[in-house]
VEXDREN-2710 file (C-alpha; in Angstrom, 1 decimal):
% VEXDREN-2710
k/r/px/py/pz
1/UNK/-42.9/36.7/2.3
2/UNK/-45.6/38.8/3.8
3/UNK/-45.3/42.3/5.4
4/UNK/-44.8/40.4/9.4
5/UNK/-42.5/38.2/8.0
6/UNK/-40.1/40.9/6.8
7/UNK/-40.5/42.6/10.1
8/UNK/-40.0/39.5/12.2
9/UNK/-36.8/38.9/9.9
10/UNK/-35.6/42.4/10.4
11/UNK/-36.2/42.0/14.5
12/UNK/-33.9/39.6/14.1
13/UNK/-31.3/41.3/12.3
14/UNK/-31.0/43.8/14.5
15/UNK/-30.9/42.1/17.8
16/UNK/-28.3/40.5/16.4
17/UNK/-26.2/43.1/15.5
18/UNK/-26.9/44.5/18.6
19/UNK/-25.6/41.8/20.3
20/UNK/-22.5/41.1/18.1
21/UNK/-21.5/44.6/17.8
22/UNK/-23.5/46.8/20.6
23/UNK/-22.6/43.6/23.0
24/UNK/-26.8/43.6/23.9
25/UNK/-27.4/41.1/26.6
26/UNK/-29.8/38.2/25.3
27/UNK/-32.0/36.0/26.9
28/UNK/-29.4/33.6/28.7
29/UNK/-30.5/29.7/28.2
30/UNK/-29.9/27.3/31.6
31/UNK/-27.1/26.2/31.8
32/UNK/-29.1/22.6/31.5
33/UNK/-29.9/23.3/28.1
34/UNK/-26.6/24.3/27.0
35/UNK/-24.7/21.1/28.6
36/UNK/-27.4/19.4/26.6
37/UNK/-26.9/21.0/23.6
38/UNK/-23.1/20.6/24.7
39/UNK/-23.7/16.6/24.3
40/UNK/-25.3/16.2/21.2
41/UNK/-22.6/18.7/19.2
42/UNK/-20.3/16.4/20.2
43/UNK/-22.8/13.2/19.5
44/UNK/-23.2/14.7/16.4
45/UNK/-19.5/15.1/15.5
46/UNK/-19.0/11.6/16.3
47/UNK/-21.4/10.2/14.5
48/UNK/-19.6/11.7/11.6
49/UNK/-16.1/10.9/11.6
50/UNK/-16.8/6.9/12.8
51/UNK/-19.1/6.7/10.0
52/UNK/-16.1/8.0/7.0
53/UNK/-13.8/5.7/9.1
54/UNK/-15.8/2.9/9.0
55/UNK/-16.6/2.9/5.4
56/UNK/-12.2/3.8/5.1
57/UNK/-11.6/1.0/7.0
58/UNK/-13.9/-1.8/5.2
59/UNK/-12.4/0.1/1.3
60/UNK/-9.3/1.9/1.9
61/UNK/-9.1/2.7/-1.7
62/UNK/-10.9/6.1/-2.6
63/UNK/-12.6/4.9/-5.9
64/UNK/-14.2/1.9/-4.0
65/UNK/-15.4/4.0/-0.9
66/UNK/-17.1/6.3/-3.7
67/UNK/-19.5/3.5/-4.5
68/UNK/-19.7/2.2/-1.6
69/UNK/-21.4/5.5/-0.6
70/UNK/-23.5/4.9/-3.8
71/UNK/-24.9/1.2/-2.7
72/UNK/-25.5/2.8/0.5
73/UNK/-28.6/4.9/-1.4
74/UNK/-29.3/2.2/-3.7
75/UNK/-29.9/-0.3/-0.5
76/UNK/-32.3/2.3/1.3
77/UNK/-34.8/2.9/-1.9
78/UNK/-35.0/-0.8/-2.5
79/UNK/-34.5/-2.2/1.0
80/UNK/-32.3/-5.0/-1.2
81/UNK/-29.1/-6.2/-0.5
82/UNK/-26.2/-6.0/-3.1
83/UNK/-22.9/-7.2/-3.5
84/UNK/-20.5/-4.5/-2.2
85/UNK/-19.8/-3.9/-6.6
86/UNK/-16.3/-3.7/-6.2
87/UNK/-13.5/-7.0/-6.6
88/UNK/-11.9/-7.1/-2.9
89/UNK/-8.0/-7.4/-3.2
90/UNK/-8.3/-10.8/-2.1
91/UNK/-10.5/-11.9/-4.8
92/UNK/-7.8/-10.5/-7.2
93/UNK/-4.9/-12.2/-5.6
94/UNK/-7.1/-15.6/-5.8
95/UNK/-7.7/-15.5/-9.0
96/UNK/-4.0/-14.6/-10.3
97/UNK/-3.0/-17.7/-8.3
98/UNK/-5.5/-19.9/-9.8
99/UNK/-4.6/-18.5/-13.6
100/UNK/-0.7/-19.1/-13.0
101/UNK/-1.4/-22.4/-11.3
102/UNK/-3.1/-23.7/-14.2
103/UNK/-0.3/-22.5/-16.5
104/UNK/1.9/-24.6/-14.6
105/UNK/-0.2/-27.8/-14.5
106/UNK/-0.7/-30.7/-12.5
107/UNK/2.8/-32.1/-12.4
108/UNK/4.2/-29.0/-11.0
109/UNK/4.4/-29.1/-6.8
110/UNK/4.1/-24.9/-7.0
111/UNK/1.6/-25.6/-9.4
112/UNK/-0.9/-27.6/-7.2
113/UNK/0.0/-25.2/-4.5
114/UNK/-1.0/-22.0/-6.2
115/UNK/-4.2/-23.4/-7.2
116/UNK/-5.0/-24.0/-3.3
117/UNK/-3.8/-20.9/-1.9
118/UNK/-6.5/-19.2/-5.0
119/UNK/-9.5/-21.2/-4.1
120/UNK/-8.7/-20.0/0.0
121/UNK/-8.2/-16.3/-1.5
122/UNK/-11.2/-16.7/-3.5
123/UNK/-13.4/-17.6/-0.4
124/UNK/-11.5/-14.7/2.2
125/UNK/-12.9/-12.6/-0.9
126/UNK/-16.8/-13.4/-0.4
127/UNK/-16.2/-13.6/3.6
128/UNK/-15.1/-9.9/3.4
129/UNK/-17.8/-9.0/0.7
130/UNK/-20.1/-10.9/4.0
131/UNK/-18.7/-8.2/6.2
132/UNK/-18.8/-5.5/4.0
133/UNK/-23.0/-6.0/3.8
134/UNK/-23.1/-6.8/7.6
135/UNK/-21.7/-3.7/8.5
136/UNK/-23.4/-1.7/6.0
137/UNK/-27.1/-3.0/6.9
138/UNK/-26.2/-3.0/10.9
139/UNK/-24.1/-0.7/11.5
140/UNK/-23.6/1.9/8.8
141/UNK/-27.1/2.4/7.6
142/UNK/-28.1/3.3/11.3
143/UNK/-25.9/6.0/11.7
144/UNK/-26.5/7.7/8.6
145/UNK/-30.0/7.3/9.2
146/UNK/-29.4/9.5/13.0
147/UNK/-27.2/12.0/11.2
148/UNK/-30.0/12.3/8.1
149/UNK/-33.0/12.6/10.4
150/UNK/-32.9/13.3/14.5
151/UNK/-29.1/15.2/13.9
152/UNK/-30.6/17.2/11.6
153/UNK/-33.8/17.8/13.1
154/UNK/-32.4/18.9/16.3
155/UNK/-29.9/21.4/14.4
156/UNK/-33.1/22.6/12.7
157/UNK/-35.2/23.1/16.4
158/UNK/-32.5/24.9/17.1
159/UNK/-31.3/27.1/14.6
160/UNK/-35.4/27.9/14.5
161/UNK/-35.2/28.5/19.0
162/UNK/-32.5/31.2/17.9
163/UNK/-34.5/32.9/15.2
164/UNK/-37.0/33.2/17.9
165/UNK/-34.8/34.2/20.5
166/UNK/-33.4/37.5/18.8
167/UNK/-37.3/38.3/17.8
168/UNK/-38.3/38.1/21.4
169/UNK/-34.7/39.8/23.0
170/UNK/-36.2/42.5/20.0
171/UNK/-39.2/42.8/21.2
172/UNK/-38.5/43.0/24.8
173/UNK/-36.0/45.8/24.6
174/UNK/-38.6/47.7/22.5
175/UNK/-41.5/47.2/25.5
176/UNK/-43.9/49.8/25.6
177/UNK/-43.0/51.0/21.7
178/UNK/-44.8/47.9/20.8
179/UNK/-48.4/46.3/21.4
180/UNK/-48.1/43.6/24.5
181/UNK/-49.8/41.3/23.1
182/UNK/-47.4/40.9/20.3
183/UNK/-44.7/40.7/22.8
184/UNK/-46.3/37.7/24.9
185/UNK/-46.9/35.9/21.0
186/UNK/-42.9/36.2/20.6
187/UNK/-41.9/34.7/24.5
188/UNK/-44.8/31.7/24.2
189/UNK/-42.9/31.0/20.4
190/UNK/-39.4/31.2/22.4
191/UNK/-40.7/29.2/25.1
192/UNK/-42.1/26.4/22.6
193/UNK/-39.3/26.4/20.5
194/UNK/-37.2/25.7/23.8
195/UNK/-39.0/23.1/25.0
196/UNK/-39.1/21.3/21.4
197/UNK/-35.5/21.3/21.2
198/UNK/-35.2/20.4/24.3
199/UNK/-37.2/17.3/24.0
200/UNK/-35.5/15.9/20.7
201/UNK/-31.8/16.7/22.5
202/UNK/-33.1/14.6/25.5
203/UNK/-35.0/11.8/23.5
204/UNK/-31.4/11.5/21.4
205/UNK/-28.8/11.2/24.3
206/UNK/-31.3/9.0/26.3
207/UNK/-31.6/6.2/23.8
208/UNK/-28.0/6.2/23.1
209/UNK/-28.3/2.4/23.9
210/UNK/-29.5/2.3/20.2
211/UNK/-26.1/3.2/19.5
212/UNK/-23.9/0.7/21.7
213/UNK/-26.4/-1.7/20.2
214/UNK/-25.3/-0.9/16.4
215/UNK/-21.3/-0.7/17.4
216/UNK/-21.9/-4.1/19.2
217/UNK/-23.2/-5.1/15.8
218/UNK/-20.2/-3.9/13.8
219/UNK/-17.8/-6.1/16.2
220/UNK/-19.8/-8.9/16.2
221/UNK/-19.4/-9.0/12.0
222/UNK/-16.1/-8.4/12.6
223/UNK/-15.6/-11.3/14.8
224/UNK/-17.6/-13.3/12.9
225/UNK/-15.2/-12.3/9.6
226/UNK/-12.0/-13.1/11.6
227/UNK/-13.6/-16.5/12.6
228/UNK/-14.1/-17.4/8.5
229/UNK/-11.1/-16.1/7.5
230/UNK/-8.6/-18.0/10.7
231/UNK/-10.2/-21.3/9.3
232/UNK/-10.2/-20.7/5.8
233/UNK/-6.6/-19.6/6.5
234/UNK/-6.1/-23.1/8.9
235/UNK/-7.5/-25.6/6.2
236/UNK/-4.5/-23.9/3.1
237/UNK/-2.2/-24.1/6.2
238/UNK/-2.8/-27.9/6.5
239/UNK/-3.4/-28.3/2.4
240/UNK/0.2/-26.5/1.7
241/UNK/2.5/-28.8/5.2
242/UNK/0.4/-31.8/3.7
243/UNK/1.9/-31.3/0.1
244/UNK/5.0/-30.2/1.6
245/UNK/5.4/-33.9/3.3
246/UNK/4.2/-35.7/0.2
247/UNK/6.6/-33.6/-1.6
248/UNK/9.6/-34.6/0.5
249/UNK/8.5/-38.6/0.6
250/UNK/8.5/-38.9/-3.0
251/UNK/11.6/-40.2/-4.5
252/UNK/14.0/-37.7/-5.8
253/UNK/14.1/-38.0/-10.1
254/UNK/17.9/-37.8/-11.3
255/UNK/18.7/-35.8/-14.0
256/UNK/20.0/-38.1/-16.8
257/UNK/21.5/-36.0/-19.3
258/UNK/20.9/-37.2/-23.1
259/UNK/23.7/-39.3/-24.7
260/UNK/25.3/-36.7/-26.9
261/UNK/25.3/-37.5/-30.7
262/UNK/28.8/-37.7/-32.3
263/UNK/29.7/-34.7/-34.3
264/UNK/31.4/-35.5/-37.7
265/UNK/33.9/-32.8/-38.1
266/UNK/34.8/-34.4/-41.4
267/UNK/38.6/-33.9/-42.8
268/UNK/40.1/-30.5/-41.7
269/UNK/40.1/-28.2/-44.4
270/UNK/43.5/-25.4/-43.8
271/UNK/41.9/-23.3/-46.8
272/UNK/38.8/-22.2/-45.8
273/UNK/39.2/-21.9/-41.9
274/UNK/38.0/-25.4/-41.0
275/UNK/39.5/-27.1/-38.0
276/UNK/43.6/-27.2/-38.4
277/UNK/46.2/-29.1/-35.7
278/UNK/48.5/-25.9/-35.9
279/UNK/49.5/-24.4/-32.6
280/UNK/46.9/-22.2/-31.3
281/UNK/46.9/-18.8/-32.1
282/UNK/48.0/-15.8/-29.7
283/UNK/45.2/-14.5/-27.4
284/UNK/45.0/-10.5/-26.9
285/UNK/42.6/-9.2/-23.8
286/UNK/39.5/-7.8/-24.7
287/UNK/38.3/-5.0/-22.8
288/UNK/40.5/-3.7/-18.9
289/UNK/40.3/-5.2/-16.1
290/UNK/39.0/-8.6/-17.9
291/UNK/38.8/-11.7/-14.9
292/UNK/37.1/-13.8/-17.9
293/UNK/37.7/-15.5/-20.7
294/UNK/41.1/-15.6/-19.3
295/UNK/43.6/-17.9/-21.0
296/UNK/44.9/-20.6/-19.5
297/UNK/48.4/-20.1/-17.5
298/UNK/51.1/-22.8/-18.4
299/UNK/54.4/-22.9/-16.5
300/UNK/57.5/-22.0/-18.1
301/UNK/59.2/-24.9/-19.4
302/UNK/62.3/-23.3/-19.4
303/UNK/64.1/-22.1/-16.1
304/UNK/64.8/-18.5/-15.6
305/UNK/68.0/-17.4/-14.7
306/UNK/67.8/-15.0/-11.1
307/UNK/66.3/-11.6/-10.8
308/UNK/67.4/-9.2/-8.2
309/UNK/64.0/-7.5/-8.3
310/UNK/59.9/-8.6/-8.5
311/UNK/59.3/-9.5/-12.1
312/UNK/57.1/-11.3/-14.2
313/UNK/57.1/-13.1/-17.8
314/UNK/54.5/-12.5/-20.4
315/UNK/53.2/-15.9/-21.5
316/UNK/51.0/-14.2/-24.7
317/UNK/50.8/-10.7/-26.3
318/UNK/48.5/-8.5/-24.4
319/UNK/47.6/-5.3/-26.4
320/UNK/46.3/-2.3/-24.5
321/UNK/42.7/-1.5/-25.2
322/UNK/42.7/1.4/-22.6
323/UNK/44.4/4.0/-21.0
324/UNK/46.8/2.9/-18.4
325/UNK/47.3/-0.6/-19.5
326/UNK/50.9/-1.7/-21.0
327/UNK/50.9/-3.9/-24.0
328/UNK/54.4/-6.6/-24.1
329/UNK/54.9/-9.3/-26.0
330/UNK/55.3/-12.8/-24.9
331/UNK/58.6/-14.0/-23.5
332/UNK/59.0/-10.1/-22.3
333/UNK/60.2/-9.6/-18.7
334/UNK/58.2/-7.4/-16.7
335/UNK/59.0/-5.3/-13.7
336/UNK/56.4/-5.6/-11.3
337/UNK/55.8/-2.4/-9.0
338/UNK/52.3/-3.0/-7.5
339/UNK/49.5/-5.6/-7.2
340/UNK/46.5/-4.0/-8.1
341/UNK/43.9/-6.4/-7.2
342/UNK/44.0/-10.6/-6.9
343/UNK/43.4/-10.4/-10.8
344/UNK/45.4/-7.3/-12.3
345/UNK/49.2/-6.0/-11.7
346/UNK/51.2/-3.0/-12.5
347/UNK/54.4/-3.3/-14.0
348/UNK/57.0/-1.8/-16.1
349/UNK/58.6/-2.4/-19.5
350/UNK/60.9/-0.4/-21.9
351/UNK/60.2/2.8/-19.6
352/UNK/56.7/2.8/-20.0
353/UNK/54.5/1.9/-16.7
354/UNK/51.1/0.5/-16.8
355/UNK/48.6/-1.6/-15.6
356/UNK/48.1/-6.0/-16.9
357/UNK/46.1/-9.0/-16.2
358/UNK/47.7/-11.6/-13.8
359/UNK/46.6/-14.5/-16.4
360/UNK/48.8/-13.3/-19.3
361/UNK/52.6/-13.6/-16.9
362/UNK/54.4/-15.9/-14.8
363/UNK/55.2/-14.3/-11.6
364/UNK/59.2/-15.1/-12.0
365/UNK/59.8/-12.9/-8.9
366/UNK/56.8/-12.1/-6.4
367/UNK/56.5/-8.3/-4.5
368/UNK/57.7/-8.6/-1.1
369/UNK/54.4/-8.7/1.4
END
């Protein structure tokens, strides 16, 4: 940097310090300038946001909206258009429907259905990759384009109108210490630099049509999408009530169960466990508060002579697996003190109290209601 440059840059220093510390007066700007400049900070902001929202809205997931960003390059050095490079979740969906619809083959109603639905999905896939580039080319690119170039040229006219602003504020608070001619040099360079960023602020907010035409460009993609996809959407619709009626016209196949093959249980064998006509054997409950593998309840065949209180007769041995339950012994009479549940009592024998299936007694006495 030569010797005038360091001087110019240490000008500016100290006007601004002056200004931020000493609370110097500096050259005021209209107030015309500053609505302007107003306008496009908020342009500018904007521009910004609707374009991360945008690319959010057409890939919500992060990973996708990373290359996304990346095509976006890629399309401006080769002017080409790409496929978006990432599967859209409709694609994925299709093709899982056509894979299990296959599995399921031709003779199965879901079957048929699921490869239909795919082939829709598939298409919905390629309309939304469609979108993707429409908005992309029309409306994206655009607006990265004004934030890369005018944006940023107006920040830079003006971030160069300041430099020159403290140089001249500098300079003019120094009159008569320094040469006049070198104070005119510093208000024509303020004056230009105004004027330039002035220019570039009023050519940007001026031909914001350019704008309204690019957001009109992003709707009409979107309708355009929406279109596809409702008749896309129609045509399954039809496909699916179509098979649907078919379905329900056909005659309904009854289930005609094989004839069982006869089982030769050959002569019962008593010494090695085969199949003997003894009585059956006692049942004992398995695990508490068992509702299955109940035994079956037989009424006494006997009549009982009358109890004054709620009792019950044990029809097979029931031995207590858990606390709380009371084992008997069938043909034992039971007090009953309590109904547990529709499927348990509670009851009491030789002293003890405790808790026994319904499906193991005959209720000789019931508990008053």
């Amino acid at each position: 940097m030569s010797v005038a440059g360091l001087k110019k840059q240490f000008y500016k220093a100290s006007q601004l310090v002056s200004e931020k510390v000493g609370g110097a007066e500096g050259t005021k700007l209209d107030d015309d300038f500053k609505e302007m400049e107003k306008k496009v900070d908020v342009t500018s902001k904007a521009v910004t946001e609707v374009l991360a929202r945008t690319i959010e809205y057409l890939q919500p997931n992060p990973a996708s909206r990373a290359k996304l960003t990346m095509l976006n390059t890629v399309s401006k050095i080769r002017g080409q258009v790409k496929n978006p490079g990432y599967p859209q979740s409709e694609g994925l969906l299709g093709e899982c429907m056509i894979r299990h619809g296959k599995e399921l083959g031709g003779e199965s109603n879901f079957g048929d259905a699921l490869l239909d639905a795919g082939e829709s999905m598939k298409r919905l896939a390629e309309v939304k990759d469609s979108l993707d580039i429409e908005v992309k080319q029309n409306f994206i690119d655009p607006l990265q384009n004004l934030c890369d170039k005018d944006l940023k040229e107006i920040q830079h006219h003006l971030k160069k109108l300041e430099g020159r602003r403290l140089d001249f504020d500098y300079k003019k608070k120094r009159q008569g210490k320094i040469p006049d001619e070198e104070l005119r040099q510093a208000m024509e360079k303020f004056e230009e630099s105004k004027e330039v960023a002035e220019t570039s602020m009023h050519n940007l907010l001026e031909t914001d049509i350019e704008q309204v035409s690019q957001l009109s460009a992003l709707v009409d993609a979107q309708l355009d999408y929406h279109r596809q996809a409702v008749q896309i959407l129609d045509e399954l619709a039809d496909k699916l009530k179509r098979r649907m009626r078919e379905a329900s016209s056909r005659p309904k196949r009854e289930y005609k169960p094989k004839p069982r093959e006869p089982l030769d249980l050959g002569e019962p064998e008593q010494s090695n466990g085969g199949f003997p006509c003894a009585t059956a054997p006692k049942i004992t409950a398995s695990s508490s508060f068992r509702s299955a593998d109940k035994p079956a309840r037989t009424p006494s065949s006997r009549s009982m002579p009358p109890l004054d209180q709620p009792s019950c007769k044990a029809l097979y041995d029931f031995e207590p697996e858990n606390d709380g339950e009371l084992g008997f012994h069938e043909g034992d009479i039971i007090t009953l003190t309590n109904q547990i549940d529709e499927n348990w009592y509670e009851g009491m024998l030789h002293g003890q109290s405790g808790f026994f299936p319904l499906s193991y007694v005959e209720v000789l006495v019931p508990l008053p209601q």
